[in-house]
C-alpha positions in Angstrom: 103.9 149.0 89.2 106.5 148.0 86.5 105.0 145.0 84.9 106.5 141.9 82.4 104.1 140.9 79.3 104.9 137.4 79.1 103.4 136.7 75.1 103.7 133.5 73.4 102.3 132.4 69.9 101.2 128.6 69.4 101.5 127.9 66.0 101.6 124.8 63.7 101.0 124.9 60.0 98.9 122.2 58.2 101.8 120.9 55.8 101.0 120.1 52.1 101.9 116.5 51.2 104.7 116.1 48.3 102.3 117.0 45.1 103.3 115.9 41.6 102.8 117.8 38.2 100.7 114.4 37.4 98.2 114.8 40.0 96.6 118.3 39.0 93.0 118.1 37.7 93.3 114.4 39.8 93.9 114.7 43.2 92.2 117.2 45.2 93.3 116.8 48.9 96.4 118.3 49.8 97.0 117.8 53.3 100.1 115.6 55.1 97.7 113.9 57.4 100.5 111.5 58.6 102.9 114.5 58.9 100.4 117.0 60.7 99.1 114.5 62.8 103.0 113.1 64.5 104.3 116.8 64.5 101.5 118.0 66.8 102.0 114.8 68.6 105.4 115.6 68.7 105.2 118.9 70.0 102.5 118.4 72.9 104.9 115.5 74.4 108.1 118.2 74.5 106.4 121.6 74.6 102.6 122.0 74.9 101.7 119.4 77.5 104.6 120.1 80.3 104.5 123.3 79.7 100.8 123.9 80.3 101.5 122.2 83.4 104.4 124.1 84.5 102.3 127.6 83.7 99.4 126.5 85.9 101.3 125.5 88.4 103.1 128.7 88.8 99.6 130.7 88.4 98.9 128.3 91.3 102.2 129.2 93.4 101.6 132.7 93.3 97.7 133.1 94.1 97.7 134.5 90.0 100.1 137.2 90.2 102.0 135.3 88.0 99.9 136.1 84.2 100.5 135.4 80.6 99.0 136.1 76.9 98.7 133.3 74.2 97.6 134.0 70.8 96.5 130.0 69.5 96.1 130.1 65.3 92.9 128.4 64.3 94.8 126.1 61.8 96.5 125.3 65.0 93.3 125.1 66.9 92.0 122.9 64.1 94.7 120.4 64.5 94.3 120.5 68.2 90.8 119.4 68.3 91.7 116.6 65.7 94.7 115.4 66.8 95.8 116.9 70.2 92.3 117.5 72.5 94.7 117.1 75.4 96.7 119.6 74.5 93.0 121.9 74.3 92.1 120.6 77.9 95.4 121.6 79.1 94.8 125.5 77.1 91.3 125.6 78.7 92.7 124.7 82.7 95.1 127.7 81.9 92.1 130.3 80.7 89.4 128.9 83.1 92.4 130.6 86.0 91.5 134.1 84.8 94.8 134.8 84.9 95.8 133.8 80.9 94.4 135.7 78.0 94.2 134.9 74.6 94.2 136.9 71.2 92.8 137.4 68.2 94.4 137.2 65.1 93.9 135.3 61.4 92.7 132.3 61.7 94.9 130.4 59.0 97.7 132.6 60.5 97.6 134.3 57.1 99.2 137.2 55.2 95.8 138.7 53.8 96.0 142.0 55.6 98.4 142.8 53.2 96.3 142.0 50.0 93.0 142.4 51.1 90.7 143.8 53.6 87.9 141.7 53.5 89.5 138.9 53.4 91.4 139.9 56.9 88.0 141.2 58.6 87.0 137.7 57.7 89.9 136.1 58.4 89.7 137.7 62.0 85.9 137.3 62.2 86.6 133.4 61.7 88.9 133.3 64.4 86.9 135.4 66.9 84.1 133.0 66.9 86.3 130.0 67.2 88.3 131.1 70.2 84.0 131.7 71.5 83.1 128.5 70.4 86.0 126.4 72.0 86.4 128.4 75.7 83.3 129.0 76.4 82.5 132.0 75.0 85.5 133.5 75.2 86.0 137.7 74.1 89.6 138.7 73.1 90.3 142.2 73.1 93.7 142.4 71.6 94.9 142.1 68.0 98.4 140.2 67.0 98.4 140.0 63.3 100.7 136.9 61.5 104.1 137.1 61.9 103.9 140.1 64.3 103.2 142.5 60.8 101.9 146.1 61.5 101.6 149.2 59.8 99.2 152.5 60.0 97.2 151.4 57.8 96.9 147.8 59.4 96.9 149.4 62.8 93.5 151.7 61.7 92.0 148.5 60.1 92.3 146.6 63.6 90.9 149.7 65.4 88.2 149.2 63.2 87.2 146.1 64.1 86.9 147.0 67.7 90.5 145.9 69.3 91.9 147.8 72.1 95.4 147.2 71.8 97.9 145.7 68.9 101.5 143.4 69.3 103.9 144.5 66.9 107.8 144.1 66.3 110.2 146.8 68.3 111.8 147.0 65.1 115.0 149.4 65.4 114.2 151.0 62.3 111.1 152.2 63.3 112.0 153.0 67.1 115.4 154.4 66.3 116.7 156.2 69.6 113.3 155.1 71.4 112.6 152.3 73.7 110.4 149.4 73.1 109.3 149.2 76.8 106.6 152.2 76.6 102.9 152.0 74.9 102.2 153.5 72.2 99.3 154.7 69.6 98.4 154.0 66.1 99.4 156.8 64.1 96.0 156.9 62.5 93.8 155.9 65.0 95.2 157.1 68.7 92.3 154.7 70.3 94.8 151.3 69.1 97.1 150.8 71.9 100.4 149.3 70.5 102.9 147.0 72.5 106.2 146.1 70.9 108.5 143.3 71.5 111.8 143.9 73.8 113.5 141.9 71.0 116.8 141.9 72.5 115.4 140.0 75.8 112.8 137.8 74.0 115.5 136.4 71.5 118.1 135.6 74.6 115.5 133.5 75.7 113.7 132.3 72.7 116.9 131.8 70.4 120.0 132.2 71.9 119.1 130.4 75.3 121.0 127.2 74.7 124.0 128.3 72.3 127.2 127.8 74.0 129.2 130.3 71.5 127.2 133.2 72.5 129.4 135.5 75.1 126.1 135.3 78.0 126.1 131.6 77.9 124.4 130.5 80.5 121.7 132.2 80.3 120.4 132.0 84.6 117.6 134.0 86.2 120.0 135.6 88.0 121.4 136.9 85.0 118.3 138.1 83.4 116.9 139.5 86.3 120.4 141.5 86.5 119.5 142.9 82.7 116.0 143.7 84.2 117.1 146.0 86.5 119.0 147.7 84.2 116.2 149.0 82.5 115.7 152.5 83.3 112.8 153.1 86.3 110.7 155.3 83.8 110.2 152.5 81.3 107.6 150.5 83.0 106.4 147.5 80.9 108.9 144.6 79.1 107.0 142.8 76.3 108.4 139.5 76.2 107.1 138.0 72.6 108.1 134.6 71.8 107.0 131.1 70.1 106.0 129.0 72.7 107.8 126.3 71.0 110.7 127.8 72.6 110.2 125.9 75.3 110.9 122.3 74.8 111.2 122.1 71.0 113.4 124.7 69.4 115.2 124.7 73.6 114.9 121.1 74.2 114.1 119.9 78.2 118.0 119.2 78.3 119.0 122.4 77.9 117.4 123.7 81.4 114.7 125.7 79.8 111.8 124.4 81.9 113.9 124.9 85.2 114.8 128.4 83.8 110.8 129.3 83.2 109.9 127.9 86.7 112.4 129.8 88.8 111.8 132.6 86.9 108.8 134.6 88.3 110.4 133.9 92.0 113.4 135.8 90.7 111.4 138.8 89.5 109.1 138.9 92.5 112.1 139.0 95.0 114.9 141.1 93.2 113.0 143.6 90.8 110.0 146.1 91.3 108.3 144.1 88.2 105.0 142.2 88.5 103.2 140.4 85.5 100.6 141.1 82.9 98.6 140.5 80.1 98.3 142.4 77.3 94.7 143.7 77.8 95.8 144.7 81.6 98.9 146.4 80.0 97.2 148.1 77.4 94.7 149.8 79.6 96.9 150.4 82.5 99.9 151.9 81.2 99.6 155.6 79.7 100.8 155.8 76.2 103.5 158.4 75.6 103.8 158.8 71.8 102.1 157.9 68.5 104.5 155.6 66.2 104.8 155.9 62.9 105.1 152.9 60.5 104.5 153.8 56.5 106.0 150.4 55.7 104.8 147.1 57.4 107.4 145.4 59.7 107.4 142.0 60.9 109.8 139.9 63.5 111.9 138.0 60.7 115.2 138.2 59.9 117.9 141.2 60.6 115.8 143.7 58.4 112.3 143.2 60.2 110.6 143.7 57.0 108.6 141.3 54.9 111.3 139.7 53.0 110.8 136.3 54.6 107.8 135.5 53.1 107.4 138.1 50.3 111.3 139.1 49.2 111.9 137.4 45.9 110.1 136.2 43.1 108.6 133.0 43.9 107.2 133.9 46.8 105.5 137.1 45.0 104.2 134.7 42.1 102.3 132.9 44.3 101.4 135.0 47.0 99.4 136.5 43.5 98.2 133.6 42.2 96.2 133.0 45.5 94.8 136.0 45.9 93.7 137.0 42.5 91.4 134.2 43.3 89.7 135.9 46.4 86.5 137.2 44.4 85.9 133.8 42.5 86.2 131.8 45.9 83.8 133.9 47.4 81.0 133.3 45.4 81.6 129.6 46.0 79.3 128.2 48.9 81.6 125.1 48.7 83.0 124.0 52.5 85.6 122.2 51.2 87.0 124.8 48.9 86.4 127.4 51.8 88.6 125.2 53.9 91.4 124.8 51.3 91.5 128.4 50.3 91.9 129.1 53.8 94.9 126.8 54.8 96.6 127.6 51.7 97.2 131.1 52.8 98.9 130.3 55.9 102.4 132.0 55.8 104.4 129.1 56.4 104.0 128.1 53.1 105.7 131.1 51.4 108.3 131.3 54.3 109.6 128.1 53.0 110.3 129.7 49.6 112.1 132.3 51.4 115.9 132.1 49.4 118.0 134.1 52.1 120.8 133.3 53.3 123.9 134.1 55.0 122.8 135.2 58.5 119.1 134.2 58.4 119.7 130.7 56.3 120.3 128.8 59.4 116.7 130.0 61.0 114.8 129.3 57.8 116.2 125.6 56.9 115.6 125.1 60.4 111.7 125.4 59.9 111.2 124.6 56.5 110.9 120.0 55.8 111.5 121.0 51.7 115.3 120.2 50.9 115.3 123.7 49.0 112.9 127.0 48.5 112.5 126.2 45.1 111.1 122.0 46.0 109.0 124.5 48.1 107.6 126.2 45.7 107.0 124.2 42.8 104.7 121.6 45.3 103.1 124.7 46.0 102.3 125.9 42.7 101.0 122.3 41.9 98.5 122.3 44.7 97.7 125.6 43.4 97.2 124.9 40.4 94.8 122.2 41.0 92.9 124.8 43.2 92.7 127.1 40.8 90.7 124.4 38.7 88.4 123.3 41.1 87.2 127.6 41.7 86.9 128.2 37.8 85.3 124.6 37.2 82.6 125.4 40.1 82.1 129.1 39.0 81.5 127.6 36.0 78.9 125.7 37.2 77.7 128.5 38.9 77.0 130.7 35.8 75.3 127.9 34.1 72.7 127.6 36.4 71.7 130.9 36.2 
């Protein structure tokens, strides 16, 4: 049977609170408690909370034949369990169905696979036993890496760690006169299942669902079921990846989102030959029909797909360098506290906000970003940093004088 992969990332960032010049080498916590605490607030009341609800329900209504994947970052995880245990109560009703999997991926949702290797292992490693510790023991078998970034060489270092199958970007580029709606293998290691985003259907939902210039305006379910069918019979799985923040936050309640979600898998059960499925039931069901090759890594952002969101001009390189040159000094620091900050501060988010595009992405990246300007962005950044970087050399000092 033709199957959907319903996908959605829950994601929230543990925001830095405004840091002066004046308060390196004095103040050594760095975190917007007030900030963190009301977005996540925030959030569960418009998206996490009713949305939860609405998903059992529907698992419910159709005796599981109604499935989806979540991929939950442990920063987000974190501020769940300290802020939001509701919002975890309502995760765990959803996994305890058997009908909802969850992913692996870095646990401060970081960009380390692309500097460093053992910091992703660990990175993954961290996550793996917290998604264990919280549902009750809990294995995930399927890899999304931050920001949907994948390469060859990314792909064989997830095969190595034991994952089945890998999400990934069905980035035109990449896919050129192929189709997104196969599986696919690592170029390197054949055993990595990959499953790439139907971009084109995920972003009518996720970004263009309540824009009232866009030519499809209003998006129905009998509309997207109509584009559904459409899809050629030999192309038997549509991955639809998206932030589950779509639903209620970035597509407030007003705009019908909920209703569209809810009358949704009734629309695909009667009028198309699709079912639903994770990405673990995907990976192993579906044959794959090609290796794909990817030299460069690719992520969802922006028109190009690449990296430039987070890594595409200076500032963002300077200290996305600054941190890591760090990794072997931090290491040999058993300190919880500086484990914890070195963690959080690689979090993506933080160098997405330095990101200085503009023109056709501009809109998207203001949108998510609570600095006034890239540059406000990163100079807080680089403070905190700084202050970091004293703390690592002060206690490996300490660590070479008693020895």
């Amino acid at each position: 049977m033709r199957t959907i992969c319903f996908y959605f990332q829950v994601h929230q960032p543990l925001r830095i609170k405004p840091y002066r010049f004046f308060d390196i080498g004095e103040d050594h916590y760095y975190w917007d408690d007030y900030s963190n605490k009301s977005i996540i607030r925030k959030v569960a009341q418009k998206c996490y909370l009713p949305m939860n609800e609405l998903l059992l329900d529907l698992i419910h209504r159709y005796n599981g034949k109604f499935k989806v994947t979540f991929s939950i970052s442990g920063v987000c995880l974190d501020q769940f369990e300290l802020y939001a245990p509701d919002v975890l109560e309502s995760f765990k009703k959803l996994v305890d169905t058997g009908h909802v999997e969850l992913l692996s991926e870095t646990d401060a949702h970081a960009l380390c696979s692309l500097a460093s290797k053992d910091e992703f292992v660990r990175m993954v490693e961290n996550h793996k036993e917290k998604i264990k510790r919280i549902f009750n023991g809990y294995e995930t078998k399927v890899f999304r890496n931050t920001e949907l970034i994948y390469s060859d060489k990314i792909g064989a270092m997830v095969a190595g760690m034991g994952f089945e199958g890998m999400l990934t970007e069905g980035a035109k580029h990449i896919l050129g006169w192929k189709s997104p709606n196969f599986v696919y293998q690592n170029s390197e290691d054949p055993n990595l299942k990959i499953l790439l985003k139907n971009f084109q259907l995920s972003d009518d939902i996720a970004f263009r669902f309540s824009n009232k210039t866009w030519s499809d305006y209003p998006l129905t379910t009998e509309k997207f079921v109509n584009w559904i069918n459409v899809i050629p019979k030999e192309q038997e799985v549509l991955n639809l990846f998206m932030d589950y923040e779509t639903f209620g936050e970035h597509q407030w309640a007003e705009t019908g989102i909920f209703e569209f979600m809810r009358s949704l898998p009734e629309a695909v059960f009667r009028y198309t030959n699709f079912g639903f499925s994770t990405t673990t039931e995907v990976v192993r069901n579906a044959k794959p029909i090609a290796k794909i090759q990817v030299p460069t890594p690719i992520s969802w952002a922006d028109e190009e797909r690449d990296l430039t969101a987070w890594l595409g001009n200076d500032l963002q390189n300077e200290a996305f360098a600054k941190l890591y040159e760090l990794e072997s000094e931090v290491m040999k620091i058993d300190d919880p506290e500086i484990r914890r900050d070195w963690s959080y501060l690689q979090t993506s988010d933080h160098f997405y906000y330095m990101c200085t595009k503009f023109f056709s992405d501009g809109a998207v990246h203001s949108y998510f970003s609570h600095y006034d300007t890239p540059y406000d962005a990163f100079i807080n950044y680089m403070n905190v940093l700084s202050d970091f970087i004293l703390r690592v050399k002060n206690k490996v000092k300490e660590l070479n004088s008693a020895t």
